[in-house]
Structure formats: structure tokens, C-alpha cells
PAVEX-165138 format. One record per residue (C-alpha): residue number from 1; residue in one letter; y, z, x; chain. Coordinates in steps of 0.25 Angstrom, whole numbers, plus 5000, padded with zeros to 4 digits. Layout:
residues N
NUM_A_Y_Z_X_A
...
This chain:
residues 458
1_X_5121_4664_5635_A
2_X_5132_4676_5636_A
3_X_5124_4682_5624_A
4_X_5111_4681_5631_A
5_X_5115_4686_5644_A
6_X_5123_4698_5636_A
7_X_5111_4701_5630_A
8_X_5100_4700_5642_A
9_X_5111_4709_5648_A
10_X_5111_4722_5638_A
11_X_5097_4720_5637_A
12_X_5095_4722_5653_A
13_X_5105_4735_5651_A
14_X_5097_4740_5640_A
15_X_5084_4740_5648_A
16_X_5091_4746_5660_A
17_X_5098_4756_5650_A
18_X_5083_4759_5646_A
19_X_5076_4761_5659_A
20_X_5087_4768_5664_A
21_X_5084_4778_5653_A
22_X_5073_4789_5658_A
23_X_5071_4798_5647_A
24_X_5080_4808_5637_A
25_X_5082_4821_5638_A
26_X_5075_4828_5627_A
27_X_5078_4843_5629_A
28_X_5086_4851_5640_A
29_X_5090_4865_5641_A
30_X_5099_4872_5650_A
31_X_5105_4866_5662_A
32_X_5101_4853_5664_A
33_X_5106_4839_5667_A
34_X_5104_4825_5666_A
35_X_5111_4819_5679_A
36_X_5128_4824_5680_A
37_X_5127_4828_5665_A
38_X_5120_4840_5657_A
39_X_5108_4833_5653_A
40_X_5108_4831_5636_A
41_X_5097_4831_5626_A
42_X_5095_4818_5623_A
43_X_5101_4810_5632_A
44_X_5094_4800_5640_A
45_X_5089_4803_5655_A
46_X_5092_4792_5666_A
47_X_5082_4785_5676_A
48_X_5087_4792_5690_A
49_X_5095_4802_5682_A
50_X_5095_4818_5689_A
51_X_5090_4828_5678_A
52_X_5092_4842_5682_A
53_X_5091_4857_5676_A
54_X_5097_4868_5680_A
55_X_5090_4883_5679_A
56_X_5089_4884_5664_A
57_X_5086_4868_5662_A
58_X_5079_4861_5655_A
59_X_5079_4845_5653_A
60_X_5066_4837_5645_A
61_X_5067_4823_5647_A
62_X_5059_4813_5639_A
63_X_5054_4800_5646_A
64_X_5056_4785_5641_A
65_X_5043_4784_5638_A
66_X_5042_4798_5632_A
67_X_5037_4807_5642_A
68_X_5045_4820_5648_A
69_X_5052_4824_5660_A
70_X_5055_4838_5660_A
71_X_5066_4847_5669_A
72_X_5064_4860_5669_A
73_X_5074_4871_5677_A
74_X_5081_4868_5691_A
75_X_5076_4853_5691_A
76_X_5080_4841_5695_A
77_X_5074_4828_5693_A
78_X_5077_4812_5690_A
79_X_5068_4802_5682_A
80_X_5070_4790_5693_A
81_X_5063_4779_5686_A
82_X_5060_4778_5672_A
83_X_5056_4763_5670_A
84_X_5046_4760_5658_A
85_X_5040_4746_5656_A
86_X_5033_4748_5643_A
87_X_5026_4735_5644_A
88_X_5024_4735_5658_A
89_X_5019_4749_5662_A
90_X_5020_4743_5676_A
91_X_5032_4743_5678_A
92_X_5036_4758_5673_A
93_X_5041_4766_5683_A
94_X_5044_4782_5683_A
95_X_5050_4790_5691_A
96_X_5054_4805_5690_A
97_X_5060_4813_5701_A
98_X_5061_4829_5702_A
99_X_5069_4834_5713_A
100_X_5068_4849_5709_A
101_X_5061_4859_5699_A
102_X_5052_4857_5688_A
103_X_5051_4845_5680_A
104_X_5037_4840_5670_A
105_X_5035_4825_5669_A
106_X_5026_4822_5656_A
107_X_5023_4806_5660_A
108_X_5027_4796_5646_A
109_X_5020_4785_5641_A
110_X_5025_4775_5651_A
111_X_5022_4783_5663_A
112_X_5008_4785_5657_A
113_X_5006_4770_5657_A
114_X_5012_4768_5672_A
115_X_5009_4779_5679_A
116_X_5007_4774_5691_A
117_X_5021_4771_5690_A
118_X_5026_4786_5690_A
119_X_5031_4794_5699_A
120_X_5036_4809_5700_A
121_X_5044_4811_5713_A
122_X_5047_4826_5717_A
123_X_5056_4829_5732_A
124_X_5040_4830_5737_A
125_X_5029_4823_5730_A
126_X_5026_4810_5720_A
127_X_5019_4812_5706_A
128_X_5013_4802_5698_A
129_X_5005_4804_5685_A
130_X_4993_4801_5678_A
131_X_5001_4803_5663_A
132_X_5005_4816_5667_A
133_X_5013_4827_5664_A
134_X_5016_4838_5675_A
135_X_5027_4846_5681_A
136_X_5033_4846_5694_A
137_X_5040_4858_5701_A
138_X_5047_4854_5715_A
139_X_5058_4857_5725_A
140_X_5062_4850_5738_A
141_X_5048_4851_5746_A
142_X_5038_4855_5734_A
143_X_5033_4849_5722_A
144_X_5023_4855_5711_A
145_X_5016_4848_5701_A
146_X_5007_4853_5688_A
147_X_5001_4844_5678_A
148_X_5000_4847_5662_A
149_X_4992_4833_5659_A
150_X_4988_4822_5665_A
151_X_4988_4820_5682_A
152_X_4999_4818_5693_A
153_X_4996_4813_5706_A
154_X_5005_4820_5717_A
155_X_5007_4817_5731_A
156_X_5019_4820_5741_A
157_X_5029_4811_5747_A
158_X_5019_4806_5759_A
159_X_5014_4792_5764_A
160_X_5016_4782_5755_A
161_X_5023_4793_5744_A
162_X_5036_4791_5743_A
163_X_5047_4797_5734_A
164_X_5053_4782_5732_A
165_X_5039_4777_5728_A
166_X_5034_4775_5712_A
167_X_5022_4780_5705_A
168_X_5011_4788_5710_A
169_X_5008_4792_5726_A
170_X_4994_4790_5725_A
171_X_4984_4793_5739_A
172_X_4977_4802_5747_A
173_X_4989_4813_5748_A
174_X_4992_4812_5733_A
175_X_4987_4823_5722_A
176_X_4983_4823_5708_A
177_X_4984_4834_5698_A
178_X_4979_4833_5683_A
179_X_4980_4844_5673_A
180_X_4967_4849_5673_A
181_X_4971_4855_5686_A
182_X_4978_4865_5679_A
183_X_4985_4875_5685_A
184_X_4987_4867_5698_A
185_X_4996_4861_5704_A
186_X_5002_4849_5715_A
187_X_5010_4853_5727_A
188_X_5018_4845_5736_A
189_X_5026_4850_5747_A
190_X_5036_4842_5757_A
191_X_5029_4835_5766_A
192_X_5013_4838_5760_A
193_X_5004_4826_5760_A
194_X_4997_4830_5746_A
195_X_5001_4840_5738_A
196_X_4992_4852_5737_A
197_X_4984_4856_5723_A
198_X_4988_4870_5720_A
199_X_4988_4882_5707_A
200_X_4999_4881_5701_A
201_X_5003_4896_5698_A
202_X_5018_4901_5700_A
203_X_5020_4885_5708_A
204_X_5016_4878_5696_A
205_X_5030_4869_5690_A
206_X_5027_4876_5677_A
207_X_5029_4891_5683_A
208_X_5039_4886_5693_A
209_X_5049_4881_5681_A
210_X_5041_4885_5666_A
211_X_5044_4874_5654_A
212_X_5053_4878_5643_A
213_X_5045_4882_5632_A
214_X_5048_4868_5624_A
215_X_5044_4860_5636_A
216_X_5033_4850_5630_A
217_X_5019_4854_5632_A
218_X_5012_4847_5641_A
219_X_4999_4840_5634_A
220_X_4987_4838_5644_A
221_X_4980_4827_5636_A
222_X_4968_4831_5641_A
223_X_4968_4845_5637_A
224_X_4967_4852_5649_A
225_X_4973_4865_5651_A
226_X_4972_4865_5633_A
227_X_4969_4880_5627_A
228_X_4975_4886_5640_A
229_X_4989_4892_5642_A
230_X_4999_4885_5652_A
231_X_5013_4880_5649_A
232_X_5008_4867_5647_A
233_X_5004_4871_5633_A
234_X_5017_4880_5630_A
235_X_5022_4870_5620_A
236_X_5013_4861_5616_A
237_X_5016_4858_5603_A
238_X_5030_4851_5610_A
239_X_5024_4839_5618_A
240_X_5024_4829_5606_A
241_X_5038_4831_5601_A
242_X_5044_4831_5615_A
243_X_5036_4818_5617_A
244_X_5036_4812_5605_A
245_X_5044_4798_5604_A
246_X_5058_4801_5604_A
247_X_5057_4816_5599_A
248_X_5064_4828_5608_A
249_X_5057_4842_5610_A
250_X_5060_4851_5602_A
251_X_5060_4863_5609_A
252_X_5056_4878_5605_A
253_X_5069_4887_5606_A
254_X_5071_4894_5621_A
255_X_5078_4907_5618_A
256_X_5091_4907_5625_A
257_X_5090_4891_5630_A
258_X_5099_4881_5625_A
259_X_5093_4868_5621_A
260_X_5099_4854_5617_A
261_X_5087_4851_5610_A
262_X_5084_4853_5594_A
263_X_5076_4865_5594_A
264_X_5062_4864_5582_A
265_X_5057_4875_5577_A
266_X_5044_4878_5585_A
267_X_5031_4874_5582_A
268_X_5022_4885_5575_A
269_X_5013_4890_5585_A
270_X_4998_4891_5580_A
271_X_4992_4903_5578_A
272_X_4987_4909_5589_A
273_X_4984_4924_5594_A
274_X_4995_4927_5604_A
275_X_4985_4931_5615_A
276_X_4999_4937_5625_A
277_X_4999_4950_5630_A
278_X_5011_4952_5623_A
279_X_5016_4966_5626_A
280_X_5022_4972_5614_A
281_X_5017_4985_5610_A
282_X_5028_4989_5599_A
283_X_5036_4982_5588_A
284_X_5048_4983_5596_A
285_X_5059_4972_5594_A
286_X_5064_4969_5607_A
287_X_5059_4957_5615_A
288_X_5043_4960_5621_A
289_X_5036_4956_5633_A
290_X_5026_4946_5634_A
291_X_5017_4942_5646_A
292_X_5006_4935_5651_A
293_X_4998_4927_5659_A
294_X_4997_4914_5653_A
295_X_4986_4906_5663_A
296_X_4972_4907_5666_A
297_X_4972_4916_5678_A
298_X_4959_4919_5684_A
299_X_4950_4915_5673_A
300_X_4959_4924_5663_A
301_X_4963_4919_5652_A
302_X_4978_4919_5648_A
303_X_4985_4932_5641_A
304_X_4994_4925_5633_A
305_X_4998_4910_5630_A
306_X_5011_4904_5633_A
307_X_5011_4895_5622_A
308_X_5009_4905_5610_A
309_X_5018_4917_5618_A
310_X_5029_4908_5619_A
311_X_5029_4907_5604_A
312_X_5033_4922_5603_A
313_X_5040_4924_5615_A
314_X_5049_4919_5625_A
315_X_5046_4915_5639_A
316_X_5053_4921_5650_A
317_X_5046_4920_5664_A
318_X_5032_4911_5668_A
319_X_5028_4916_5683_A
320_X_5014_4910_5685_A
321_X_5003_4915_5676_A
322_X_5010_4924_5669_A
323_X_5022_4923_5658_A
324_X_5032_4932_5653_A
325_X_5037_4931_5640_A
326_X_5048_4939_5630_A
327_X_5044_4941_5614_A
328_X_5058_4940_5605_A
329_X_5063_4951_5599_A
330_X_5074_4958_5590_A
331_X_5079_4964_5603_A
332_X_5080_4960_5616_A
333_X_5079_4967_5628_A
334_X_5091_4973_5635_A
335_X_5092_4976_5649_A
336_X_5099_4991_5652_A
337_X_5112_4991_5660_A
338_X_5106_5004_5668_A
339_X_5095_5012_5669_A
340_X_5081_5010_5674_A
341_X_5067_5007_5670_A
342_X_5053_5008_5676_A
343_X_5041_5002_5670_A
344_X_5026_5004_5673_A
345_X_5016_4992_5674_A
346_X_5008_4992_5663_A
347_X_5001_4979_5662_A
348_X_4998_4967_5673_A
349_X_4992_4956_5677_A
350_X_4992_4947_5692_A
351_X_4984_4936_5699_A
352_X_4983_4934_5713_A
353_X_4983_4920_5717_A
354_X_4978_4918_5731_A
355_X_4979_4902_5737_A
356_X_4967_4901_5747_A
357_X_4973_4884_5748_A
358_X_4982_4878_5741_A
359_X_4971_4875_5731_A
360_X_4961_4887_5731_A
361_X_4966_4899_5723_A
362_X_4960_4912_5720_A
363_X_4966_4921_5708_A
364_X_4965_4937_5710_A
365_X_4968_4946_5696_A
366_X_4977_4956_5701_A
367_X_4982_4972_5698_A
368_X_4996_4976_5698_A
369_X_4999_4992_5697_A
370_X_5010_5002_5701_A
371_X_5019_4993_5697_A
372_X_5034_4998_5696_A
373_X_5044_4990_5687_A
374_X_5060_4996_5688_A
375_X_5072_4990_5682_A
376_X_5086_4995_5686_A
377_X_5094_4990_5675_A
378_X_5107_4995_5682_A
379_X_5107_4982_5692_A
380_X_5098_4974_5684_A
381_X_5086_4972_5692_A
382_X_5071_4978_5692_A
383_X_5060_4982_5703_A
384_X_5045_4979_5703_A
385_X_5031_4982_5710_A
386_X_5018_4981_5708_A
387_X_5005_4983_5717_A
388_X_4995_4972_5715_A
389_X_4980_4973_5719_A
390_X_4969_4961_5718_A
391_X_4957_4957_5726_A
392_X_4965_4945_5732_A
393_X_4975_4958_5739_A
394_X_4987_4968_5735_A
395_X_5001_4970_5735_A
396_X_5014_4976_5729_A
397_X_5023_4966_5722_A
398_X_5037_4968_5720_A
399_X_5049_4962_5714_A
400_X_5065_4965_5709_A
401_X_5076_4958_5702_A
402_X_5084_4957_5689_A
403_X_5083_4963_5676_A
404_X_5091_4953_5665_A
405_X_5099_4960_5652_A
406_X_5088_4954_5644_A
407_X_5077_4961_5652_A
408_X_5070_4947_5662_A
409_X_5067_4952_5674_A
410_X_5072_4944_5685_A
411_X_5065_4944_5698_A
412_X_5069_4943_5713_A
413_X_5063_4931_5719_A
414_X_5050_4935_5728_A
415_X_5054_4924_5736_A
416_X_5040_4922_5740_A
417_X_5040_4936_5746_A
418_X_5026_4943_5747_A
419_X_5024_4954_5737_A
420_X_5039_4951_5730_A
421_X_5035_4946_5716_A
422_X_5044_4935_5706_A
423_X_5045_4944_5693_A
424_X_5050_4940_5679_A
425_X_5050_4949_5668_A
426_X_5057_4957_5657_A
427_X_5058_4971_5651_A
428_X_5057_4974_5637_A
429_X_5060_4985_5629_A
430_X_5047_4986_5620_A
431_X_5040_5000_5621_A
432_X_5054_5007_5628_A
433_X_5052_4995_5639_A
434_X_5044_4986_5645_A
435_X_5044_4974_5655_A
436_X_5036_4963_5661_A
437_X_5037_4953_5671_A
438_X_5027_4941_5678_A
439_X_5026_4938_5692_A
440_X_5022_4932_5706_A
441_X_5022_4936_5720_A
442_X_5018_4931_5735_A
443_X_5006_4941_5741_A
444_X_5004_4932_5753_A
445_X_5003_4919_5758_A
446_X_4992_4916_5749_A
447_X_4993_4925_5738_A
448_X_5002_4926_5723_A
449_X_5001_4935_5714_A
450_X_5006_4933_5699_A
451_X_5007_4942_5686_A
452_X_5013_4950_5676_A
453_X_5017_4965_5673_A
454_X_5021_4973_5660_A
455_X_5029_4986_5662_A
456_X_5030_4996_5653_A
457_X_5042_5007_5655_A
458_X_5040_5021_5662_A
């Protein structure tokens, strides 16, 4: 009788043990932990346990039953409930909890089988799924949702909705998203009885906080979005082995990054013509410039895909459409202590982006010239403007802020300011100097305005 009882007791611990298990951390970078403790590769992630990045973080967390959870910088999030009844789909219950920043959810094979048992809770709004993978960006009072596959249904914390509730909020203020709504998004804001269908641009969660390169592609199923560029398909040839049974990612190597994670060799790309306006006009060996819109815009087709330049080149900066990226070379670029420089705009492209509603948008191409691009390398910091013309109206757009020793522009926040611009770029030194940099800036109450510049020197 002791024997038995000894017996029925370990099993019961073990099942708890079990339950209690969420998932295990199968990559991290930077600063990231997993409850009071730095969190470890390969360790196991706890039901209730507080997950957390810092600036530079990192944490990919793979599921009981083989789906992801993934923490990208500045976030903090717990996975509540992870409860799998394998022969009982009924009784599964999941519940994942992000408190801030950004955070993908790829659903596993249980939560696929009891979806109605799912629920992603942000400060503001309830998720559910329809097998889904998606990403969520939220603060305090607002929450953004894009979808790579499948469906979400979104609705905020109203009427019978709650924060403590389990699975789905389903009704009349409740709103569904699916992925061949590309390039749009779900918003819910404090106190809002259904969120608001919007375009995605510089909110989307995937501008607000980019993946790593490594991050696992996100695999539609349906082949929507296939064929064109987005930073779903950036790494496509990573889902299976971040997803297959009991295999870790094997990430590609992030120049300057510390990984815990065994790093393969990468995949050999197929051959491709590299369709990126890659400005290089000389053989010099220093680092280049590359840049680009990466989107459809307007009808256009893309100038260069994300996917094949990130196989030459490193990616430093994504502000909506547009991308900024910096080639290897024998030498790198090294900021002056003194001395200044002026460069001329020698190449350009901008959209307009003017929201009638909160669901009718209407892109403008626009012009930039007379534009001026100082750097004062004496006090590390650099001075720009340009005068921007389109059929949707004018302006002048300015911007200041930081030069770093390795030439990465830094730019002031615009803080929303009309006319002020949010800039990131670089200089180079091919053909005696060069620079480039991406941005975005508030024209009104209505209208945005988002490019990209090439400089050459005076």
C-alpha cells in the first residue's frame, strides 16, 4: 500500500512538473531574462514565469507543443497557462500575456487543435487565433496587431471581454484580421469598443521593433503575400529547423551580437539577379551604402529585396517602406575628430501618405530638392533639410543629431513635431564621400511623409 501511494505520488509531481513547463528557450541574444535570472539557452520557461528584454534583447521561446513565442527588444511578457490534453483537445488551455513591446506568437499543434481555448491578452485588447501566427506591438493604452498566416479575432476589454476570461472574445465589437489583408493592421486603444482596421506603415509591429535576421520565416500556408518582399519572407529557409521536433535555430551570424546559440553555416542562397540600387560606383574597399524601398508603393514595384541584400550586406535601420543597409568591406569607415563636410542630394525617393479615415488612404509620389546635408565632426552631430513638393501639398523637412565613430547617423526625435523628420543613416567614404539615410515626418493632422536620400560630397 506505502509503495502504491509512493508511486501515485511521483506520478502526480511529475504531471504537475510537466504542465508547469511552458516551453524552452531556444535562442537569446543580449540582455534578456527569464524571471530574477539572465535567461539561458536551453533552459525550460515556466507557466506564469516573467520573460523580459532589454534594448539589445532577444529571447525565442519554443512552445510544448512546438510552436514559438518570441521577444524582441524592450519587452516584457508571461506565458500564464500552458495546459495541453493531447487526448482531450478540450481541456487545453493557453494563455500568453504581453505587458510591453513586441512579441510574435506562431500558434503549436495543440493550440491549432483547440483554438477556441486561446487567448493573447495585451494591457488593452484579447486575441484569439484561427491557427495563426502574428505579432503584437503594445504599451499601457495601445495595441497593434499584423498577421503573417492564418486569422486573429481582436476585440478590446468591453462588455463581456475581460482580461481574466479564457479563449476568444467573439461579438459585435470584436474584429478579425487574416493575411491576405496584407499591409494592415488591428488597433485598440484604451477604452475603444472595436479596434479600428488600419495600414500598417511606420505603426506596423514589424517597423516598430524589426526581427533579427534569424528570426524564423513566417510560412502563409496559403501563399499569400509569396513572390513579394516583406520581412516575413527574410528568412525563409529557417522555419523548419526552428520548428522541427526538438531542433534549435540555428541562426545566421549578426556582426557585432553575442549569441548562446551554435551558429551553421548559412544556407546558400539561390541564384538571383540582385535587383538593389546598390550605390557603388568604384571598387573601393571600404564599407558601401545600400538602400531602398523594399514594399510595393503605389503600384511600384520594389527596388530591391530584403531577403537577397541581406545576403551581402548588413542591415542597419528599416523606417517604413524603406531600408538602409551597409556592404562589408576591408576598411571601415571612420568618423574625423574635426572638420566638416557638406554633401548635395543626389538621388531620392518619398511618399505622401494621407488618412482621409482610419481605413481610407491615399499615396502621393513626392520630390525632394535643395536639400542640404552638414556634418560637424568637431561635436559629433550633423544638420539636414529638404524641400518636398507633391500633388497632396509642400514643405520643408528638417532634422539634427549624432554622428557615431563608425559613421550611423543618429537622429533627434521629431517627437511628432510637424515638419521635424526621424532620420537614420550613415556616411561612407567611397568616391572621396558619401551618405544616406531613410525617414519619416508629420506634415499635419492627416498627412506622413516617408523616404530615402543619397548624398554625394560637395
Amino acid at each position: 500500500m506505502q509503495k502504491l501511494l509512493i508511486s501515485a505520488t511521483l506520478a502526480c509531481a511529475a504531471q504537475f512538473a510537466h504542465a508547469a513547463e511552458a516551453g524552452k528557450i531556444i535562442f537569446v541574444a543580449g540582455a534578456a531574462q527569464a524571471g530574477e535570472r539572465a535567461a539561458v539557452l536551453g533552459t525550460q520557461v515556466q507557466e506564469g514565469q516573467m520573460l523580459s528584454t532589454g534594448a539589445d534583447g532577444y529571447m525565442y521561446v519554443k512552445t510544448a507543443d512546438n510552436g514559438l513565442f518570441i521577444l524582441r527588444p524592450n519587452t516584457r511578457a508571461r506565458i500564464v497557462d500552458y495546459h495541453i490534453d493531447a487526448q482531450n483537445p478540450a481541456n487545453t488551455k493557453v494563455k500568453f500575456e504581453l505587458i510591453s513591446g513586441t512579441a510574435r506568437s506562431k500558434s503549436g499543434d495543440a493550440v491549432k487543435q483547440a483554438r477556441q481555448n486561446f487567448r493573447f491578452n495585451t494591457p488593452v485588447a484579447a486575441i484569439g487565433v484561427r491557427g495563426t501566427d502574428f505579432t503584437v506591438a503594445t504599451n499601457d493604452d495601445t495595441s497593434r496587431v499584423s498577421v503573417f498566416s492564418g486569422g486573429v479575432v481582436v476585440s478590446g476589454f468591453v462588455g463581456g471581454c475581460r482580461p481574466d476570461g479564457a479563449g476568444p472574445c467573439e461579438g459585435a465589437t470584436s474584429r478579425e484580421l487574416n493575411a491576405a489583408q496584407r499591409g494592415q493592421l488591428l488597433q485598440v486603444t484604451r477604452g475603444q469598443a472595436a479596434p479600428q482596421l488600419l495600414e500598417a506603415g511606420s505603426q506596423s509591429p514589424n517597423q516598430v521593433q524589426p526581427p533579427r535576421m534569424d528570426e524564423p520565416v513566417a510560412n502563409n500556408g496559403d501563399g499569400s503575400g509569396s513572390g513579394r518582399p516583406s520581412l516575413d519572407a527574410q528568412k525563409t529557409a529557417q522555419l523548419g529547423v526552428a520548428l522541427g521536433n526538438a531542433s534549435p535555430i540555428t541562426p545566421l551570424p549578426v556582426p557585432g551580437t553575442d549569441t548562446a546559440a551554435p551558429v551553421a553555416p548559412p544556407v546558400a542562397p539561390p541564384v538571383v539577379a540582385d535587383p538593389g540600387p546598390v550605390v557603388e560606383k568604384s571598387p573601393f574597399p571600404d564599407v558601401g551604402i545600400v538602400w531602398g524601398r523594399w514594399q510595393v508603393v503605389a503600384g511600384l514595384p520594389p527596388q530591391l529585396i530584403l531577403t537577397m541584400a541581406q545576403q551581402k550586406s548588413e542591415l542597419l535601420a528599416l523606417n517604413g517602406n524603406y531600408a538602409l543597409l551597409r556592404t562589408p568591406g576591408a576598411v571601415d569607415y571612420i568618423a574625423p575628430n574635426n572638420g566638416n563636410i557638406g554633401f548635395r542630394l543626389t538621388d531620392s525617393e518619398a511618399f505622401v501618405y494621407t488618412d482621409y479615415t482610419p481605413t481610407y488612404r491615399v499615396t502621393t509620389p513626392a520630390t525632394l530638392k535643395n536639400g542640404e546635408l552638414n556634418i560637424n565632426f568637431g561635436n559629433k552631430s550633423f544638420s539636414t533639410s529638404v524641400d518636398m513638393t507633391s500633388a497632396a501639398g509642400n514643405g520643408r523637412l528638417q532634422a539634427s543629431g549624432q554622428v557615431a565613430k563608425d559613421g550611423r547617423l543618429y537622429g533627434d526625435s521629431a517627437n511628432g513635431r510637424v515638419g521635424f523628420m526621424n532620420v537614420q543613416g550613415m556616411l561612407s567614404s567611397q568616391n572621396g564621400g558619401s551618405a544616406a539615410y531613410i525617414f519619416d515626418s508629420r506634415l499635419d493632422d492627416k498627412r506622413t511623409v516617408n523616404g530615402a536620400t543619397f548624398w554625394e560630397k560637395r
